[in-house]
C-alpha positions in Angstrom: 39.1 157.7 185.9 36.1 157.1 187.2 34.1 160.2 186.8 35.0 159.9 183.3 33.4 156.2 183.1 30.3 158.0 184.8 30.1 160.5 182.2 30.1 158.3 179.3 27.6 156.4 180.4 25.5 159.2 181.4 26.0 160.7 177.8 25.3 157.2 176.2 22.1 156.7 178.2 21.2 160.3 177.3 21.9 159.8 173.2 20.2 156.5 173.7 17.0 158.0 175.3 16.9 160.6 172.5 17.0 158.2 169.8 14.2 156.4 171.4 11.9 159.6 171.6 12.5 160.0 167.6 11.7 156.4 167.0 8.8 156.2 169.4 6.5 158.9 168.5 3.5 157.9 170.9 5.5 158.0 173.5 7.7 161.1 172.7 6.7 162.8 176.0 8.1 160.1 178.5 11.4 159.8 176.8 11.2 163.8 176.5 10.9 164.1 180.4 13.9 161.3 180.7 16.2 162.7 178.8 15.3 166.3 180.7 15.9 164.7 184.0 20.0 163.4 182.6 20.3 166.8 180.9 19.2 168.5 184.3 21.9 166.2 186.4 24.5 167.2 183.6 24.2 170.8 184.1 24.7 169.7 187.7 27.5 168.0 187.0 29.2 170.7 184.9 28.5 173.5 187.5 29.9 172.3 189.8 33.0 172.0 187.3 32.8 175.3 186.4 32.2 176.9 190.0 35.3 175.3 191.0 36.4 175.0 194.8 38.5 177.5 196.9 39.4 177.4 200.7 38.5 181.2 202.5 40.9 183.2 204.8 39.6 180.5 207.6 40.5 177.5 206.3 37.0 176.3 205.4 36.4 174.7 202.1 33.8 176.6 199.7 32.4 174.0 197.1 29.1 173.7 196.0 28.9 169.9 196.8 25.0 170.2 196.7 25.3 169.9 193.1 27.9 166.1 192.9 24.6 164.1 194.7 21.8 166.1 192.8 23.0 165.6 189.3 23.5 162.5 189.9 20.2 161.7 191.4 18.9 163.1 188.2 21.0 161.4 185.8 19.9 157.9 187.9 16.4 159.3 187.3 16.5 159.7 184.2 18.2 155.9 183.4 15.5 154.4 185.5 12.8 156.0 183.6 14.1 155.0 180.3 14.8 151.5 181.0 11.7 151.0 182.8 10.1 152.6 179.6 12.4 150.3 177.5 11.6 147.0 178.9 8.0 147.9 179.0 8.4 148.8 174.7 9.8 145.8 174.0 8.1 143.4 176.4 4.7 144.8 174.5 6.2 144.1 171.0 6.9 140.4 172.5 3.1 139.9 172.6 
């Protein structure tokens, strides 16, 4: 259940972040490089899906578990960025 919830909201922050580069046009770039960074740590995510796990003649576990922490460092990366961005957008429109 919960890598599901993880994935939504990865997917929501990613749609949201793309929306924002189409309405924000001066700063199309930043929001470019955000949603790059969740789109990156999704790839992860679904490589490591697709690889799959499988124990050898030894016993040992085989999994590439290298990609679980990297996609989501870049998916965290990528939120970060945007809602840093996002506060800084509307905190200028305040003023």
């Amino acid at each position: 259940m919960m890598p599901l919830i993880t994935l939504t909201v990865a997917l929501a922050a990613l749609v949201l972040t793309i929306l924002m580069a189409v309405k924000e046009a001066k700063r199309r770039r930043y929001w470019a490089t955000c949603a790059g960074f969740m789109v990156a740590g999704l790839a992860c995510w679904l490589a490591f899906a697709a690889i799959g796990s499988e124990i050898d003649e030894q016993g040992i576990l085989r999994e590439p578990f290298v990609l679980l922490p990297t996609g989501g460092l870049l998916i965290g990366l990528g939120m970060i960025g945007g809602l840093i961005r996002a506060l800084v957008s509307m905190c200028s429109r305040a003023s």
